[in-house]
C-alpha positions in Angstrom: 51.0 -11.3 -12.5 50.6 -8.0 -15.0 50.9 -5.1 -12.8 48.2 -3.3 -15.1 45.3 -5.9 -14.8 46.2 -6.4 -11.0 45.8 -2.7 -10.6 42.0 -3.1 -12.3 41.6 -6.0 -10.1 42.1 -4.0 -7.3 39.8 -1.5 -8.1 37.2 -3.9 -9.0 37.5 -5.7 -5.8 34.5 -5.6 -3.3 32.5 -7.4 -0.9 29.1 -9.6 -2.0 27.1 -7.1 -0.1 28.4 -4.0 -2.2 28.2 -5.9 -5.5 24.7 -7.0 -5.0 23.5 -3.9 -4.6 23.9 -3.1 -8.3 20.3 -4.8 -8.5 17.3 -3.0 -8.2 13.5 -3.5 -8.4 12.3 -5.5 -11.8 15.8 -6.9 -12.7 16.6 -10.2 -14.4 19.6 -11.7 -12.7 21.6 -15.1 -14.3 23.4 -17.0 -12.0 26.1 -19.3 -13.5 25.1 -22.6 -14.6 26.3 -26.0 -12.7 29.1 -25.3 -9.8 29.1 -21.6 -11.8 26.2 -20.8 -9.3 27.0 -18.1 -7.0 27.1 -18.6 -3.0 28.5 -15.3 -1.5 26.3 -13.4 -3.9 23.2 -15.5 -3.5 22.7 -15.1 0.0 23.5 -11.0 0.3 21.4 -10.9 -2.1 18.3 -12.8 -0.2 19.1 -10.9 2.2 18.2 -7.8 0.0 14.6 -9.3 0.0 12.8 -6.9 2.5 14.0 -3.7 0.6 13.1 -5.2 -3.3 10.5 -6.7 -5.5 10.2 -8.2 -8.6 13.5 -10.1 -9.1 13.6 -13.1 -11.6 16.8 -15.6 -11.1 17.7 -17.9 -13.5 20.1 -20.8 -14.0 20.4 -24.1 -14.8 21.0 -27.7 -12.8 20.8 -26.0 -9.6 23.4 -27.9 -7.1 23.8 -27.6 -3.5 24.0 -25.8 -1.3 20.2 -24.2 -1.5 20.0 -20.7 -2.7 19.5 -18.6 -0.5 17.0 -16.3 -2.4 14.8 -19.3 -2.3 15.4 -20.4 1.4 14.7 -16.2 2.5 11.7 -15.6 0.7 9.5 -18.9 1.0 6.0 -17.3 -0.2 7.4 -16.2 -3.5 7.0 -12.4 -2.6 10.3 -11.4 -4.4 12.4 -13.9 -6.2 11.2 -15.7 -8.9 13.6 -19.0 -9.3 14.1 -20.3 -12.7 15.8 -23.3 -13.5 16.7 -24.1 -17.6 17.4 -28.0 -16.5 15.7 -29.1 -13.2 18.4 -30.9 -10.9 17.3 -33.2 -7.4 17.5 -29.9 -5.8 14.8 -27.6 -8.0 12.7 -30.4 -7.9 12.7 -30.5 -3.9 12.9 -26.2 -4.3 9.6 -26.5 -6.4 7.4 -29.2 -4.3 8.0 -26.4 -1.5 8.0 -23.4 -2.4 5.8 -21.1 -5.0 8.5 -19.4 -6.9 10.4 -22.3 -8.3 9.9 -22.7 -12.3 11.3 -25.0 -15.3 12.3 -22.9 -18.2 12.1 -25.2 -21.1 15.0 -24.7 -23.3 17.2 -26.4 -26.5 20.2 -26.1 -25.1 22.1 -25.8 -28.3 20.6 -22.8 -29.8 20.3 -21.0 -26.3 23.3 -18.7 -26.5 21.3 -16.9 -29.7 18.7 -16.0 -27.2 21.1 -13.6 -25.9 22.2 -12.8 -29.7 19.0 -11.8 -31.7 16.7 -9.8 -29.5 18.4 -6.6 -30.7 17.6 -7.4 -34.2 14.3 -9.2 -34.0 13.1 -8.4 -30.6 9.4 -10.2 -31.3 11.4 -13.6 -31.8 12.5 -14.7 -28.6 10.2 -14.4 -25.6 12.6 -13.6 -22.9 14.8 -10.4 -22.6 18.4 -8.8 -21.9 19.8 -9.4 -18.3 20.7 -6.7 -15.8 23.3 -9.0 -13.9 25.7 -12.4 -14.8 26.8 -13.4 -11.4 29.7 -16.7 -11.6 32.0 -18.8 -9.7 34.9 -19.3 -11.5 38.8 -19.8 -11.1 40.9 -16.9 -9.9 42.5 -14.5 -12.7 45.0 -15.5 -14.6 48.3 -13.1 -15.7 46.4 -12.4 -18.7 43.7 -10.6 -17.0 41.0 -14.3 -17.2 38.6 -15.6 -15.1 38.2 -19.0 -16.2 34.9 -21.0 -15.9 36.0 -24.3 -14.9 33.5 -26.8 -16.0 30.7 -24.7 -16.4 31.1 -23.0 -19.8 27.8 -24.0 -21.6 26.7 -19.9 -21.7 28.9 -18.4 -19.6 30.8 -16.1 -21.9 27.6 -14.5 -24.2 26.0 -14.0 -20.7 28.9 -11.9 -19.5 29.0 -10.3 -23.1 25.3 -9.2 -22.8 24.8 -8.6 -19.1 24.8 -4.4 -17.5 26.3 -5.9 -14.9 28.6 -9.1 -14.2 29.8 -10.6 -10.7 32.4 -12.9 -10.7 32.4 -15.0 -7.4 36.5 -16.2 -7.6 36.7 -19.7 -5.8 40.2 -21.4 -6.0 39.0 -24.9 -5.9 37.4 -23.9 -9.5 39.7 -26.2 -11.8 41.0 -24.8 -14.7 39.4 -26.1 -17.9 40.9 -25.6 -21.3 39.6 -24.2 -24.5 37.9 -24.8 -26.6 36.3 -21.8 -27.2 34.6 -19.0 -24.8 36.1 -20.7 -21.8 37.1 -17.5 -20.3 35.7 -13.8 -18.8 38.3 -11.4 -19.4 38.2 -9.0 -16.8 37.7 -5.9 -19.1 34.0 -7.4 -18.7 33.7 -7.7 -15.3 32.1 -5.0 -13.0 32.8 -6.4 -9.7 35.3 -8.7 -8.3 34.3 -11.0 -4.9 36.5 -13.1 -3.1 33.8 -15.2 -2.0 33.3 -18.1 0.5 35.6 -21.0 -2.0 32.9 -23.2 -1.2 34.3 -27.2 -2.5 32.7 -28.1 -6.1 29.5 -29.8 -5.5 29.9 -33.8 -6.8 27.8 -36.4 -8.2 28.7 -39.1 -6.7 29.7 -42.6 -9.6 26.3 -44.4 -9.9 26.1 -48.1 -9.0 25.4 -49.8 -12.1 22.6 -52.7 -11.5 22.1 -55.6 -13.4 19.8 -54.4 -15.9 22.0 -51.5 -16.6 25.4 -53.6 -17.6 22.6 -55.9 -19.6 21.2 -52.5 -21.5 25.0 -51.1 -21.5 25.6 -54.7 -23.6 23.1 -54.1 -26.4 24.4 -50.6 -26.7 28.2 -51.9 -27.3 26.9 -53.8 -30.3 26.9 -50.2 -32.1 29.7 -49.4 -31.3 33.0 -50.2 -33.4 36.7 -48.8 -33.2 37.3 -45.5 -34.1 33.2 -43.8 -33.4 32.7 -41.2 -31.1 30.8 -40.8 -28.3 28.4 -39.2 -26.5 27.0 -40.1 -23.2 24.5 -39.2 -21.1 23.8 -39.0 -17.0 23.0 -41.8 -15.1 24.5 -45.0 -13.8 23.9 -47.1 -17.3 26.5 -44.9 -18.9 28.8 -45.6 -16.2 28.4 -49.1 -16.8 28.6 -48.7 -20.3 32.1 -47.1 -19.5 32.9 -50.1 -17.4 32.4 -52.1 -19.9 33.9 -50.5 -22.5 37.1 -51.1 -20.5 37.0 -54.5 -20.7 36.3 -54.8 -24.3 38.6 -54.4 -27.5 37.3 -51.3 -29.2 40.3 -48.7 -29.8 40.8 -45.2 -30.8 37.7 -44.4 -29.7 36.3 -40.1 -29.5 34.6 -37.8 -27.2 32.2 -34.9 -28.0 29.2 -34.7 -25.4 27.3 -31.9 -23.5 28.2 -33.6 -20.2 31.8 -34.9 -18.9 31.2 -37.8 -16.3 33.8 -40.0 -14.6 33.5 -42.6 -17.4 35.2 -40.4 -19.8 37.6 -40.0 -17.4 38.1 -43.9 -17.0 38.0 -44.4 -20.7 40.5 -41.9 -21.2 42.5 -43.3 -18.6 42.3 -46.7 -20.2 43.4 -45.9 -23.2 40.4 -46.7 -24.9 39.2 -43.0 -25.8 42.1 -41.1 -27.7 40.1 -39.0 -29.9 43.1 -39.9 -32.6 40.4 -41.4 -35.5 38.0 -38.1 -34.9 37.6 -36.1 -38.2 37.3 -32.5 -36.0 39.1 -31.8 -32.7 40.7 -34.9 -33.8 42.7 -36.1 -29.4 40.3 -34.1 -27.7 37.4 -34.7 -25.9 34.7 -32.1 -26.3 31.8 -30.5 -23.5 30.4 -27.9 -22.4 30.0 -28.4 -19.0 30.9 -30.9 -16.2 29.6 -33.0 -13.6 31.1 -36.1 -11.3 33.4 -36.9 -8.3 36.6 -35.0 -6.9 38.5 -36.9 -8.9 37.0 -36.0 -12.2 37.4 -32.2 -11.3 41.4 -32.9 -10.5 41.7 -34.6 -13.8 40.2 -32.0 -15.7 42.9 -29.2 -14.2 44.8 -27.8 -17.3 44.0 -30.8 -18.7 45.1 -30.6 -23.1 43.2 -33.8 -23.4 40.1 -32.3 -22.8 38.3 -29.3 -24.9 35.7 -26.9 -22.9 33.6 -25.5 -25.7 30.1 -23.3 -25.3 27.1 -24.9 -26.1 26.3 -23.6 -29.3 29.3 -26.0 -30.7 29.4 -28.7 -28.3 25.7 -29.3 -29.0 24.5 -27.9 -32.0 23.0 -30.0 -34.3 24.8 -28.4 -37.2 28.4 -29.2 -35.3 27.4 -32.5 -34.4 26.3 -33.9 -38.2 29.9 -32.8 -39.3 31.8 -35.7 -36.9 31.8 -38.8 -38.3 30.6 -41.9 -36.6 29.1 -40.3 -33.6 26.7 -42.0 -31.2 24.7 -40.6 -28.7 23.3 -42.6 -25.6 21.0 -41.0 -23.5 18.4 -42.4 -21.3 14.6 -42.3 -20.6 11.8 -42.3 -18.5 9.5 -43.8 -20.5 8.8 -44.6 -24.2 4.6 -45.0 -25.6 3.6 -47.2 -28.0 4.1 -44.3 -30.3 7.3 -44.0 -29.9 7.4 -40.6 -27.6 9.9 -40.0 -25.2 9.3 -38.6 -22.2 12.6 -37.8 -20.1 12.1 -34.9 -18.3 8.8 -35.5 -16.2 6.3 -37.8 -14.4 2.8 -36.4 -14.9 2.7 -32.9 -13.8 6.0 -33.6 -12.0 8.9 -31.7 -13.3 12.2 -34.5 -13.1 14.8 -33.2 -14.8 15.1 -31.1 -18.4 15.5 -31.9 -22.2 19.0 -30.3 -22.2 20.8 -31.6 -25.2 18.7 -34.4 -25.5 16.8 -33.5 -28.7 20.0 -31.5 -29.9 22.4 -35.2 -30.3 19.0 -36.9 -30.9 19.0 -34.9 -34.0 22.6 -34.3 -34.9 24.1 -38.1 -34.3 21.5 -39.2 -36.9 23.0 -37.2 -39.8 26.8 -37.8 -38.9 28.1 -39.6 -40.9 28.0 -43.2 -39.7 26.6 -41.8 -36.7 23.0 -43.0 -34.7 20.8 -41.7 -31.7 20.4 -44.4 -29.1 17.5 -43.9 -26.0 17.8 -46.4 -23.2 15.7 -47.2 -20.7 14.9 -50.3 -18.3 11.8 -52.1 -19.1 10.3 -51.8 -16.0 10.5 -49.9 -12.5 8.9 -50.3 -8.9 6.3 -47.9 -8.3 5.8 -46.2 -4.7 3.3 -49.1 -3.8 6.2 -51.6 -4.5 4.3 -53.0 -7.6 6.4 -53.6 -10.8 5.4 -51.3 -13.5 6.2 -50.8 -17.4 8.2 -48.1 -18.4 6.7 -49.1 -22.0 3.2 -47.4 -21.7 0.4 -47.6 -23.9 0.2 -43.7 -23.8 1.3 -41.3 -21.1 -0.3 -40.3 -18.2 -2.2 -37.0 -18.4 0.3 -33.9 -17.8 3.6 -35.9 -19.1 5.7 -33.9 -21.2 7.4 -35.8 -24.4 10.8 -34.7 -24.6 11.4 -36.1 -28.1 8.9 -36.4 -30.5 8.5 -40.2 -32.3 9.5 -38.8 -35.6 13.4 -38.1 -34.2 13.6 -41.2 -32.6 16.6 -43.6 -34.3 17.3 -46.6 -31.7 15.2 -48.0 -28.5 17.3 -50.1 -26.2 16.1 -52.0 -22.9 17.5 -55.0 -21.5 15.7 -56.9 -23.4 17.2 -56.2 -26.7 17.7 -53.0 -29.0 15.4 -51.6 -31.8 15.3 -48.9 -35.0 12.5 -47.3 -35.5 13.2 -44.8 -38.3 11.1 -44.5 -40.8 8.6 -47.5 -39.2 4.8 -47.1 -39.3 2.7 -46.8 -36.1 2.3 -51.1 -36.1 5.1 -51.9 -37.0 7.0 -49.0 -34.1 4.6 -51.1 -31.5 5.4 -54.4 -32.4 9.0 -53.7 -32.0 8.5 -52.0 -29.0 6.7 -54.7 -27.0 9.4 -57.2 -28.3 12.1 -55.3 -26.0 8.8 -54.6 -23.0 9.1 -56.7 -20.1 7.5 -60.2 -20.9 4.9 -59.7 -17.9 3.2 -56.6 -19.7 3.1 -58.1 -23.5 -0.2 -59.1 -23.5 -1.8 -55.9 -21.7 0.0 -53.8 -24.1 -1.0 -55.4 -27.4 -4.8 -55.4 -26.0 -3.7 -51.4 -25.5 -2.3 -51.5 -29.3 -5.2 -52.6 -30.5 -7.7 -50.5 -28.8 -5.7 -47.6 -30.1 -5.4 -49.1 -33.7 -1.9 -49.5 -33.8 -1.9 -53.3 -33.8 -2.1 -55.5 -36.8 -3.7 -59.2 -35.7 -0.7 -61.3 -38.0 1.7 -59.8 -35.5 4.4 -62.0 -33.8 5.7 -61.0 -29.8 8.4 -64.0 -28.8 
């Protein structure tokens, strides 16, 4: 290790309970993103609250454990929560408590929010932070605190903040570059040794039948050589599955989120990134999620490339690689084509992410195309079966992505492309893949709204 930087280490070295302290009355404080979020930090900080006001917090796909400023201060009185892409956790946070918020975001053009406000302070609502506080690996000989699998922002947070924390856990694996992987400690304020809590997992979803049967259509775009971008969620991981056992080759990687399928496709030999026309036997994200044994194989692993955001999901990156797909999933799709994947009425599920950023970007690569799954149907809470095909969405649903982005509509019932199509002709095709039970209630629907032509055909 280089005598000089561990002498600046040193010096730099503190407890949570000193380094918190740095906050005061009015501040904005960032908490890394993903298994970035702090632990030590977060709870000698709550337990700040009786001596401060004021305090906003915000990060993104809160994972356990709870934070503490949250837990402490159950009225809202000083800590305002803010989550960019609500997680199981936030959503449980919000139904509770007062001071839990979604902070709707692109993720691909967030890191400019951090970039422009000194220039054109009128363009972006939302201001400067006082504090960055991370997890991330310990410091390397070169003076580097790596961020594991939580880059996304990391790096321009740390560049912007007064004041930046990092929380050092050794179970933080070590994830390559890329590009803005790394906090170099001539940015760092104060070092913590903190509690090396074990990376919070998601555990491999079970795919059902429906999924492998949705995970089918989707493998009829795909073709040797395309690259690929999945979403969360246990269809993917089906689709992954599946991908296993088929012949497609030489297939690429460039997606917001790692999972375990890329992993297993990686594994398999299937994904080799060797036909991609940039970052041509890599595979490209910004952050990561999964099992134990994801984190382990992403441990100064060269196969894989740990980029920030603004390249692993901006639109303008994304058009450039040929033959990319993107696969993400729904919660439900209207007979106008909206997608809504981030919320049920009123209730906040989960975020739009990247969502709209490969929507957009897939469709003009080269070869490339946007695909939105979703199961035709679910079993509402009084154990009815319901259409995930809706004639309109219920008051206070949020569309994610609006019907003019939308490329391809898969359910288990089939796959269809909607670019381009007129309002009739989007709703026939969409009641051709609805579930056979709901046909007729939704072309009554389609015609009541006048978007229903009477020569139309449903098999």
């Amino acid at each position: 290790m280089n005598n000089a930087f561990m002498s600046i280490y040193r010096e730099k070295l503190t407890t949570a309970e000193e380094a918190v302290k740095e906050i005061k009355n009015g501040d904005w404080v960032d908490y890394g993103f993903f298994n970035g979020k702090p632990v030590a930090c977060d709870r000698a900080l709550a337990a700040r609250k009786d001596e401060l006001r004021d305090i906003i917090i915000i990060s993104a796909v809160t994972l356990p454990p709870v934070p503490e400023v949250v837990l402490k201060d159950p009225n809202g009185e000083v800590f305002t929560y803010c989550d960019w892409h609500f997680s199981p956790v936030s959503r449980i946070m919000q139904e509770k408590r007062p001071n839990v918020f979604y902070n709707p975001i692109l993720f691909g053009e967030c890191e400019s929010y951090f970039e422009i406000k000194a220039d054109n302070p009128r363009k972006i609502g939302t201001r400067y932070r006082e504090v960055f506080i991370v997890q991330t690996a310990p410091m390397d000989e070169y003076g580097y605190f790596n961020v594991g699998m939580n880059n996304a922002i990391s790096h321009i947070q740390a560049s912007r903040s007064k004041i930046v924390i990092v929380e050092v856990n050794p179970k933080m694996p070590v994830c390559l570059g890329g590009a803005r992987e790394s906090i170099h400690i001539s940015q760092v304020t104060h070092i913590v040794e903190g509690d090396a809590p074990d990376m919070a997992e998601l555990p491999a979803s079970i795919p059902t039948d429906i999924d492998r049967k949705i995970a089918s259509h989707v493998i009829d775009h795909l073709h040797d050589g395309c690259c690929i971008q999945l979403g969360i969620g246990a269809m993917p991981n089906a689709l992954g599955e599946m991908i296993n056992d088929t012949d497609l080759k030489d297939l690429g990687g460039h997606t917001e989120m790692i999972s375990d399928s890329y992993m297993n496709m990686w594994l398999s030999g299937k994904m080799n990134g060797s036909k991609k026309n940039i970052d041509r036997g890599k595979i490209v994200y910004t952050f990561a999620l999964g099992t134990k044994k994801l984190y382990d194989f992403m441990h100064n692993n060269p196969a894989l490339s740990s980029y920030n955001v603004e390249y692993a999901n901006s639109p303008r990156v994304l058009a450039q690689i040929d033959n990319l797909v993107s696969i993400n999933q729904a919660l439900e799709v209207d007979l106008y084509s909206q997608i809504s994947a981030e919320s049920s009425g009123f209730k906040q599920i989960s975020g739009n992410g990247g969502m709209s950023d490969y929507v957009s970007g897939s469709f003009w690569s080269d070869g490339g195309r946007s695909i939105i799954c979703l199961p035709s149907t679910f079993t509402g809470k009084d154990g009815n079966k319901k259409s995930r095909i809706v004639p309109y969405f219920a008051h206070g649903t949020v569309t994610t992505v609006t019907r003019q982005m939308v490329n391809i509509i898969v359910t288990e019932n089939g796959w269809v492309s909607l670019k381009g199509d007129s309002t009739w002709s989007r709703t026939e095709k969409l009641i051709s893949i609805a579930d056979t039970d709901f046909r007729d209630d939704l072309i009554k629907a389609a015609e009541e709204q006048k978007i229903w032509r009477r020569t139309n055909k449903i098999a």
